[in-house]
TINULUM-945958 format. One record per atom (N, C-alpha, C, CB): x, y, z. Coordinates in steps of 0.1 Angstrom, whole numbers, plus 5000, padded with zeros to 4 digits. Glycine has a CB too. Layout:
! residues N
XYZ;...
This chain:
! residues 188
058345549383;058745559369;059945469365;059145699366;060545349374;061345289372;061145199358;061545229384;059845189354;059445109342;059345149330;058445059342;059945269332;059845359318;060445359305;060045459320;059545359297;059745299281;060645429278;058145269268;061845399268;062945519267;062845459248;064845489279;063245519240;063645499230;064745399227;063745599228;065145299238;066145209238;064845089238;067345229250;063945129238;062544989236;062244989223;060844999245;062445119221;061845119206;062045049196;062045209199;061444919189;061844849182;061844929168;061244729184;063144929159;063145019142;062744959134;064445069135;062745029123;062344929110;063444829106;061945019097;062744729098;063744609094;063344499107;065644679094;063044519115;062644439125;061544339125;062444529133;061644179124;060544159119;059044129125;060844089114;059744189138;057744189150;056844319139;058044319176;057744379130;056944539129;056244469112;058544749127;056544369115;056144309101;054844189100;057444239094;054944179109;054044039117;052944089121;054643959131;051844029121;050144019122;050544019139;048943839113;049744099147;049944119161;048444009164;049844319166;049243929176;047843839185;047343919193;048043699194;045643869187;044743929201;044543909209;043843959202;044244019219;044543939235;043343899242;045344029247;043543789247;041943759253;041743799267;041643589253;040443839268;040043959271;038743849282;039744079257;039543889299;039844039304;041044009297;039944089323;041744139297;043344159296;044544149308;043344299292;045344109309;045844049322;046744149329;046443909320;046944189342;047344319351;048644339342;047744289369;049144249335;050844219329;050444369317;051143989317;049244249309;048844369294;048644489302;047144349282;047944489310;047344629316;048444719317;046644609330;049044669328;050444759330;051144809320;051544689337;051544709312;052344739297;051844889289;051844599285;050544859286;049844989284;049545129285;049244979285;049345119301;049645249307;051445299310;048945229322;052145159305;053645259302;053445319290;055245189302;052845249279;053245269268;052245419266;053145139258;051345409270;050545599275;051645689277;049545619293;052345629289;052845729293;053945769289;052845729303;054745699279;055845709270;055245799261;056345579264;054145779256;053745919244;053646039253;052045909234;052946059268;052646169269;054346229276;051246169277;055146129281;056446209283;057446249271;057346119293;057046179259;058046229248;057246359245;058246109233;056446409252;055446559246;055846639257;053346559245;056546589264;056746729275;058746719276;055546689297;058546869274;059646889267;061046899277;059347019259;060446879292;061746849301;062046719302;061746899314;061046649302;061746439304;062146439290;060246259306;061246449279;061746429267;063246479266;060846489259;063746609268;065146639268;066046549278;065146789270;065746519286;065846419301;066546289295;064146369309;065646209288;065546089285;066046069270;064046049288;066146179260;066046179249;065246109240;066946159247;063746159243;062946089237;062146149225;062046029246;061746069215;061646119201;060046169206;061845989186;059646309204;058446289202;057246239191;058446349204;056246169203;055346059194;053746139198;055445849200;053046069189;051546069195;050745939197;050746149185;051745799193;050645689195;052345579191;048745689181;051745499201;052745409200;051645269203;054245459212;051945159197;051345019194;052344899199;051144999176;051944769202;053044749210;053744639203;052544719224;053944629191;054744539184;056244679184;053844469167;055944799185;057044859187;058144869199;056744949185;056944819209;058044749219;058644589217;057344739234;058144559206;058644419206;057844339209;059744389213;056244339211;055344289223;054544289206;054844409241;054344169204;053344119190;051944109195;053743939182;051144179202;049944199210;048844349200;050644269229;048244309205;047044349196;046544479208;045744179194;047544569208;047444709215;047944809213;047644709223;047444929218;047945049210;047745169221;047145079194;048645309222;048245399231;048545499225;048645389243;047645589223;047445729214;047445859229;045545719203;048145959227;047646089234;048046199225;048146109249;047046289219;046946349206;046146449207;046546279197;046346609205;045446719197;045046709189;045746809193;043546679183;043546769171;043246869166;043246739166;043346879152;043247029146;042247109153;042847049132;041447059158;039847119166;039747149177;038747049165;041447109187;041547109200;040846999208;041047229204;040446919202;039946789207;040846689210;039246739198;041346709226;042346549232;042246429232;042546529243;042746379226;042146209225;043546159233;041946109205;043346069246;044646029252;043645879260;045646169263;044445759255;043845649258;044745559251;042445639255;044145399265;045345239253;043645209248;046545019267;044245119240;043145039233;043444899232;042845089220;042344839238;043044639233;042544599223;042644499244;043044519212;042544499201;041344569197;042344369200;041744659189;041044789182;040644759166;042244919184;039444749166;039544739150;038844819142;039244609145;038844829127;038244929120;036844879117;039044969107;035744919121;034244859119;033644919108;033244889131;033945029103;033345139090;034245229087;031945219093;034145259072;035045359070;034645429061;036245319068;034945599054;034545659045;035045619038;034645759045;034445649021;034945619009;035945749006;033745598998;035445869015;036445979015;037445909021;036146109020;038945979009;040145969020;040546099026;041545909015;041546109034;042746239036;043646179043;042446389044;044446269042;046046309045;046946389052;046446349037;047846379056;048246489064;049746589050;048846409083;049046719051;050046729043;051446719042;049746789040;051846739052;053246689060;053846569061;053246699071;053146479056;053246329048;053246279072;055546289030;053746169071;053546109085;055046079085;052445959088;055046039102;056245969107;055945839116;057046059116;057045849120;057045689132;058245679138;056845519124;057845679151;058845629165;059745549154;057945509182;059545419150;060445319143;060945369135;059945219138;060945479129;061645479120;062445609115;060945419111;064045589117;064545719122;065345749107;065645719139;064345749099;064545829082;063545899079;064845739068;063746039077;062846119068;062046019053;064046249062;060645959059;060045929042;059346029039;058945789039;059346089024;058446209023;057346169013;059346349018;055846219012;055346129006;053846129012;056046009005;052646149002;051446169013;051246019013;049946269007;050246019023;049745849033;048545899029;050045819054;047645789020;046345799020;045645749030;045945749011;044745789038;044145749050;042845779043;044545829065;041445679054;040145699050;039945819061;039045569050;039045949053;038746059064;038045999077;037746179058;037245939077;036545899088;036545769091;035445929088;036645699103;036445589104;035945599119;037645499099;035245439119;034645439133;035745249140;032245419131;035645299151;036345189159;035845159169;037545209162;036044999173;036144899189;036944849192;035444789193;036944869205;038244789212;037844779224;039744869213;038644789235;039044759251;039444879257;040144649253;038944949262;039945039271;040145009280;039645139274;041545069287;042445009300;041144979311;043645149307;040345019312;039145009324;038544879321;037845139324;038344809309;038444709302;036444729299;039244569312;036544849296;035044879289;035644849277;034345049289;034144799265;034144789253;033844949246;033144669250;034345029238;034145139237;034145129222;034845219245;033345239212;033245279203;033445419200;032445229201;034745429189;034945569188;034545589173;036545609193;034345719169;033745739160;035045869152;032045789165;035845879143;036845929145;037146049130;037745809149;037546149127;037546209115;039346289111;036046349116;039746299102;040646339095;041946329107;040146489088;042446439117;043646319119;043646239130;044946379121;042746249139;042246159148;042246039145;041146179151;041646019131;041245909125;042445839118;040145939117;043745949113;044745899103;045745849121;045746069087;046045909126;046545869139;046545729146;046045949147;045245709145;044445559150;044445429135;042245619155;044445499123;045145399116;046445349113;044945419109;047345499114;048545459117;048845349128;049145569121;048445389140;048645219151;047945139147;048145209166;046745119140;046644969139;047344899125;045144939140;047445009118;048644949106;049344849114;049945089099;050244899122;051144839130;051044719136;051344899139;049444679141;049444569148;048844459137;048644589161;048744499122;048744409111;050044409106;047744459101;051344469104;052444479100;052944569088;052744369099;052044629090;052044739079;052744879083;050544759075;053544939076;054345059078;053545179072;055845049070;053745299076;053245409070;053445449056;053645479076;054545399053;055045409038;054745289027;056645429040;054145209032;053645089025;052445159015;053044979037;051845259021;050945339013;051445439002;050145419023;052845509005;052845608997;053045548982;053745699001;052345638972;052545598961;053845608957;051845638954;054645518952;055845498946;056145588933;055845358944;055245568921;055845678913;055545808910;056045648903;054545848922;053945988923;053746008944;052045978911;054746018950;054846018959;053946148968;055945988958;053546238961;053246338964;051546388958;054346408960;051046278948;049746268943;048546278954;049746138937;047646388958;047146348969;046046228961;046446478979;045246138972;044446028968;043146048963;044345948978;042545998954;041146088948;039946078961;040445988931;039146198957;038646178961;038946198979;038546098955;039646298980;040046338993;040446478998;040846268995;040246519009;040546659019;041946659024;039346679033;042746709028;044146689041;043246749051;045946789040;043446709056;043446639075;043046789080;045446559084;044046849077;044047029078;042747069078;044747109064;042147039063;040947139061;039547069065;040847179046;039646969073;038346899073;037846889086;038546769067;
């Protein structure tokens, strides 16, 4: 565990890797990316367990992307419940959105982010469902098929590796409007 990502990697907002179009990596992916990845796994699943996390003082996350290490790469590592008890814990190499619903949702608790250590309050329109490809660490091509926060979770990281913030979405003069045409995350 000597390689372990601490909240002192965490790159914040204002930073301009978190703003920049992330490169994709060509693929195989190289032992370097590989490795990178499985820290950055294991940085989400130690900020969830509540003795390293108190240990290390780490913020808890559910998906971290790797322009938040400072790393402008076209990758991302999610480990996540959802509402349905369904674990999703995996990296992904250049991951992209192939289809999406015309339904949106939300989480009603509006979102957060490792990067960014201010309360934004404010719903995040997300599409309820979306389907995705990428790379998994095994360097299979995989297709996930994904619904309400599974799906807002996995947009949140790739926001990131386009340069886009969570709050880029909320509506500015109705911050709290949910988006037409949509469920929270909750009920769906």
């Amino acid at each position: 565990m000597n390689d372990m990502i601490t909240m002192d990697q965490i790159v914040r907002e204002g930073d301009p890797v978190l703003r920049k179009k992330a490169e994709d990596i060509e693929l195989p992916a190289s032992k370097e990316e590989i490795e990178t990845l499985k820290e950055m796994l294991q940085f989400i699943k130690n900020s969830q367990d509540d003795e390293i996390a108190k240990k290390y003082n780490l913020r808890p996350g559910v998906g971290l992307a790797a322009p938040q290490i400072g790393l402008s790469k076209r990758m991302l590592a999610v480990h996540f419940t959802d509402f349905n008890d369904r674990e999703y814990s995996m990296g992904l190499i250049n991951p992209r959105i192939v289809s999406h619903s015309v339904e949106k949702t939300y989480l009603q608790s509006g979102e957060g982010c490792l990067s960014v250590d201010r309360d934004v309050p404010g719903i995040v329109p997300r599409y309820a469902r979306i389907t995705i490809k990428g790379t998994n660490l095994e360097g299979e091509e995989v297709k996930l098929r994904l619904k309400g926060y599974a799906a807002i979770v996995l947009q949140h990281e790739i926001d990131h590796l386009d340069g886009i913030m969570f709050y880029d979405h909320i509506n500015k003069d109705n911050p709290f409007q949910p988006p037409e045409n949509s469920t929270p995350a909750e009920d769906l």
